[in-house]
C-alpha positions in Angstrom: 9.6 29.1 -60.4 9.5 31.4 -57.9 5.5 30.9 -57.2 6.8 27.5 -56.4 9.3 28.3 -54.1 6.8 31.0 -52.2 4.5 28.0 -52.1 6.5 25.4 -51.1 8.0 27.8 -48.2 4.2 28.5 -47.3 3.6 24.7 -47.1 6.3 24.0 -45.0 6.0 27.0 -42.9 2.1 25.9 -42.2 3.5 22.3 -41.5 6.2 23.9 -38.8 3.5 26.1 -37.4 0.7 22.5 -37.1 4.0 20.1 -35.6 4.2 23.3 -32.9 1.0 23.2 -31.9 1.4 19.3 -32.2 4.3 19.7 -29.9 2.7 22.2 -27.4 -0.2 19.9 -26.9 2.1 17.2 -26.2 3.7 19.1 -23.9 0.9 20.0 -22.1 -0.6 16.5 -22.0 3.1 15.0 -20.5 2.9 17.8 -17.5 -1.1 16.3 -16.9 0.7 12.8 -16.9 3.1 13.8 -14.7 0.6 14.8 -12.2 -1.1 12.3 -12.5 1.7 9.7 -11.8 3.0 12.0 -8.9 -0.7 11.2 -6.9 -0.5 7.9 -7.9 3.0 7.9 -6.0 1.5 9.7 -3.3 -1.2 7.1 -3.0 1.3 4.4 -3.5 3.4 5.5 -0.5 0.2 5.9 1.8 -0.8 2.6 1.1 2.3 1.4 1.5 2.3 2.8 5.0 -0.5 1.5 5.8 0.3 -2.0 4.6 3.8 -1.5 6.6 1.5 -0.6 10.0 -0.8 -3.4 9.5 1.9 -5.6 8.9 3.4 -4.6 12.3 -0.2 -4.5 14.0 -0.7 -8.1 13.0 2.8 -9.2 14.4 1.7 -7.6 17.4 -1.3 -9.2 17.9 0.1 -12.4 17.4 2.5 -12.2 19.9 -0.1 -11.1 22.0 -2.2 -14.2 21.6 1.1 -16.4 21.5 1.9 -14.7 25.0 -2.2 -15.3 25.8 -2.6 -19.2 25.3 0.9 -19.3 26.6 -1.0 -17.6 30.2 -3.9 -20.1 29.5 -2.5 -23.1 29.2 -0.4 -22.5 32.5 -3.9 -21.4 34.0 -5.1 -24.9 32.5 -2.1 -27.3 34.4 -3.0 -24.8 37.5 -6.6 -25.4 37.7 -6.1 -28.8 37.2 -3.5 -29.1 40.1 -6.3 -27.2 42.2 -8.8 -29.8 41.1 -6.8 -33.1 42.0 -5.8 -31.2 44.9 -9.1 -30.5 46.1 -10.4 -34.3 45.0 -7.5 -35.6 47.5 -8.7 -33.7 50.1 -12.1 -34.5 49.5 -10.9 -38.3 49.9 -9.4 -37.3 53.3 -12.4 -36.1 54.3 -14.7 -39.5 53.7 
């Protein structure tokens, strides 16, 4: 009976001892995941920075060529005032 017990105590003592290391492994696997994931953050904000300064460099530039064809098109209407202009004084002329 008591052969039993000392074996039984042995078995679960070995079991303990393997779900430690078990355990420890784990353990040291989560803290690698956790890295991992806090670069992936890191990356994740950059990029999201970069997306956000894009975003605001595109707005820019299409203000800018809002503001641009806004300049040409009054160029346009003037040039073409100059043109008739300069037809009705070429009339004048014959």
């Amino acid at each position: 009976m008591c052969a039993v017990k000392e074996r039984e105590n042995a078995d679960t003592d070995n079991r303990i001892k393997a779900t430690d290391y078990d355990l420890f492994k784990l353990q040291e696997r989560a803290s690698e995941l956790s890295k991992v994931a806090e670069m992936r953050e890191i990356d994740l904000r950059r990029t999201t920075e970069q997306y956000d300064a894009t975003y605001l460099d595109l707005h820019r530039a299409r203000d800018e060529q809002a503001r641009l064809q806004d300049e040409q098109q009054q160029l346009a209407r003037a040039l073409d005032l100059k043109h008739a202009e300069k037809h009705d004084l070429s009339k004048r002329l014959e």
